[in-house]
Phi, psi and omega in degrees: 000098183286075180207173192284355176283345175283353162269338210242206181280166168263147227170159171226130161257118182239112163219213182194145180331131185305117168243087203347286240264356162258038186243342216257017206192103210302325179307330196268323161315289219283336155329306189281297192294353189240007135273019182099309177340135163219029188217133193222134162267106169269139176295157198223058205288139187316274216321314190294302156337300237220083180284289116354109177301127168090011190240149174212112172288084170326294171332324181273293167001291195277297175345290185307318187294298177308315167267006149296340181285295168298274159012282183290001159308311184253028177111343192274157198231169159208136155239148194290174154199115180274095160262155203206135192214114159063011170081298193187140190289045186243340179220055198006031141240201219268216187236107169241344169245154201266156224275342186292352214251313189288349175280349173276320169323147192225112166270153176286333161230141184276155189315161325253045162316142016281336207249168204223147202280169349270143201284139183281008098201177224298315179310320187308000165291349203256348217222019178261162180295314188324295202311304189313316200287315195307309198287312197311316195279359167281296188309301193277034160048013172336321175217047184060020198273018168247323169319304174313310135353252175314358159291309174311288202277358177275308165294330148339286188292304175337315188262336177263345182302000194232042187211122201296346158309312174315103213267282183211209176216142175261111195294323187178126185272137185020099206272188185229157204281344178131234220238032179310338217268323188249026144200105173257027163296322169327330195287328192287110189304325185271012167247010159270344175308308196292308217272318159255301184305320146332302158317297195285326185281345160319313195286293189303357165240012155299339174276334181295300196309323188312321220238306151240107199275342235221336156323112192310112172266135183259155172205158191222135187284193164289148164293290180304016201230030138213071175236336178252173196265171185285029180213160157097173213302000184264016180264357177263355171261275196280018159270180176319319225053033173263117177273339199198170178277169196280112191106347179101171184304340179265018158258027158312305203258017214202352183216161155218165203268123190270122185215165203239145169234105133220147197247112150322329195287298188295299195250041179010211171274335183283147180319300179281319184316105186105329195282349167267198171067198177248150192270134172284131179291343152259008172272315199310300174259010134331305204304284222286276159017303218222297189278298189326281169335304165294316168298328180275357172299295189286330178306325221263319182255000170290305194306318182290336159265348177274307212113179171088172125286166191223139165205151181259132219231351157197167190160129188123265168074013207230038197314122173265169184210113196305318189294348178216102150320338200253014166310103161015285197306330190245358116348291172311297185312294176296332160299323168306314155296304200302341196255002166268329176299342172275347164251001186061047195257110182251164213244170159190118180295134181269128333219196210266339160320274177341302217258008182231156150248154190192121172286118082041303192272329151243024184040030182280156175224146169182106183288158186251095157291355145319320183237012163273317166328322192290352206268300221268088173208166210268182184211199172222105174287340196230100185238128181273063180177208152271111162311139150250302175219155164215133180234161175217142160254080186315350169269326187248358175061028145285149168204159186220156178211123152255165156193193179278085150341150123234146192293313194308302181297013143090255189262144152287151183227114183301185101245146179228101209295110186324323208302320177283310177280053172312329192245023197097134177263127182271135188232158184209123228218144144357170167249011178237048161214157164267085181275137161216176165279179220241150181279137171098349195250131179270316195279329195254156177248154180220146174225151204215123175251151206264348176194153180307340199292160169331122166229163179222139168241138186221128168246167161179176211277164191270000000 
């Protein structure tokens, strides 16, 4: 089972991208759990570690901490994620890196050469030379910026390591390949992969490793650097560039490779773009067709030469909308699940803003269950066994799961979401399993099997 459950318990994790103001309210936790959610992307942010060079700010730390603890409290996982868009607001987005570090830099042309303000949008940050000189000198330790790093996330583990809520830590969202403007052999994902990312997530989780062994580390290639595949003589140019996981081969069972799905063709960078109207029948078989398929292909053979687990940790960018299916946004959405239930591939969607409104001013919350509905279908979160296939059918809303028992690991555990199931669910089970609903539980199913033979479990609405 290529997913992050051969590190953690076995298991399907299903969520969505960390949104501050709904971690602050037992109503509201407990709400994202009973649609099934058990996973959360918390942001984990540098600047904030680290306000000061040689400083790790205790105070954020434990904030973050208190609310992973509530959270696991209602069932929710959290992974950490040092995110970053375009580095620092010195190159006009926010301090995802801390402004004291980027200020140590010296560009050879001032931001944002070659190009000229103001830029017509914000990723176009990524392609003035500052930014490129900015990622090198982090990776090659230029000005002490990966020590600083690995210092960040090595206080990180200090506090968390010993807490079970906690799935893992994402070293660093979407990272950029370096200095293209003085090497653009770089822009080729598998030699920025070999010749900077590797190095550096080496360092930095050696530093995590100090402290703690025993927590997952995610790490993530170039956003292009799983689309084509990872084996055979083209992989150190179009492939990840990765030979082993950050730390070496005994750190496998321990780590996972974190990767982003959005099919250019359809949703371009914007949140909203694309998500109404009807999927046009050659954007449809660009996505599902053609591009999707190559990625989750390469994520599959990156795992296979590396090792590890794989989880796709964003993906969407999209609002669907459950009541009218034939929308662009919810077309997309659903071939994206369906097609992580087909790899037994778990998720967390970019990003849950889209799918909540939220007053400021009265703290009100009122999820748009149109496009949470679209999220929200049962999985098997606990499986006492080997997974073989799992499926959901958004017109009838049936699902199935098969897999290998083993006897010894005791029950499987279904969750089934009211939000889908309003009016009740019929469950119809292998004859060599025993289903009940779980004590204490309406939503979840435990299946407990009686021999080693194939079993299946099938649901649908009452």
């Amino acid at each position: 089972m290529n997913d992050v459950q051969e590190a953690k318990d076995k298991g399907h994790f299903t969520g969505h991208n960390f949104l501050p103001h709904l971690t602050m309210e037992d109503g509201v936790q407990d709400q994202v759990a009973s649609w099934g959610f058990n996973v959360i992307r918390m942001p984990m942010m540098w600047s904030a570690i680290q306000p000061a060079q040689g400083q790790v700010d205790a105070a954020y730390l434990l904030a973050i901490r208190n609310t992973t603890q509530q959270l696991g409290s209602k069932g929710i996982y959290s992974f950490l994620d040092m995110h970053q868009d375009v580095m620092s607001s010195a190159f006009g987005s926010y301090d995802g890196v801390p402004r004291w570090l980027i200020n140590l830099t010296i560009p050879r042309h001032p931001y944002p050469w070659p190009l000229k303000l103001p830029l017509s949008q914000w990723g176009f940050g990524y392609l003035t030379e500052a930014v490129g000189q900015a990622f090198q000198e982090l990776y090659q330790n230029t000005r002490g910026g990966r020590d600083a790093w690995a210092a960040a996330w090595k206080g990180v583990a200090q506090v968390f390591r010993s807490d079970s809520e906690i799935l893992g830590y994402e070293l660093l969202n979407e990272p950029f390949p370096g200095d293209i403007w003085s090497d653009p052999l770089l822009l080729l994902p598998g030699v920025a992969g070999s010749r900077n990312l590797m190095p550096a997530y080496d360092a930095v989780a050696g530093a995590i490793r100090e402290v703690d062994e025993e927590t997952i580390v995610m790490f993530e290639p170039l956003t292009w650097g799983m689309i084509f595949p990872d084996s055979g003589p083209a992989r150190k140019i179009a492939g990840a560039g990765f030979d082993a996981v950050p730390g070496g081969a005994e750190f496998k069972n321990r780590s996972a490779f974190a990767f982003h799905y959005y099919c250019w063709f359809a949703t371009g960078i914007s949140e909203q773009k694309g998500s109404t109207g009807p999927y046009k029948p050659l954007q449809k078989a660009e996505c599902d067709r053609a591009f999707g398929p190559l990625v989750f292909d390469s994520v599959e053979d990156t795992i296979d030469q590396i090792g590890g687990a794989s989880i796709l940790t964003e993906f969407g960018a999209m609002v669907p909308n459950a009541t009218n299916r034939t929308e662009l946004g919810t077309e997309e959405m659903e071939w994206v699940l369906n097609e992580a239930d087909k790899r037994f591939q778990s998720w967390t969607y970019w990003d849950m803003i889209s799918l909540f409104s939220y007053n400021v001013s009265t703290q009100a919350h009122m999820g748009k269950m149109d496009g949470v509905k679209t999220f929200v279908r049962p999985y098997a979160q606990a499986i006492a066994g080997e997974p073989q296939s799992t499926a959901f059918d958004y017109a009838s809303d049936m699902f199935s799961f098969t897999f290998a028992p083993v006897l010894e690991l005791g029950a499987s555990e279904v969750i089934v979401p009211q939000l889908r199931y309003p009016t009740g669910f019929v469950y119809d089970c292998s004859e060599n399993l025993k289903c009940d609903l779980c004590p204490g539980r309406f939503d979840l199913l435990c299946a407990v099997a009686s021999s080693t033979s194939t079993a299946t479990i099938r649901i649908h609405p009452k």
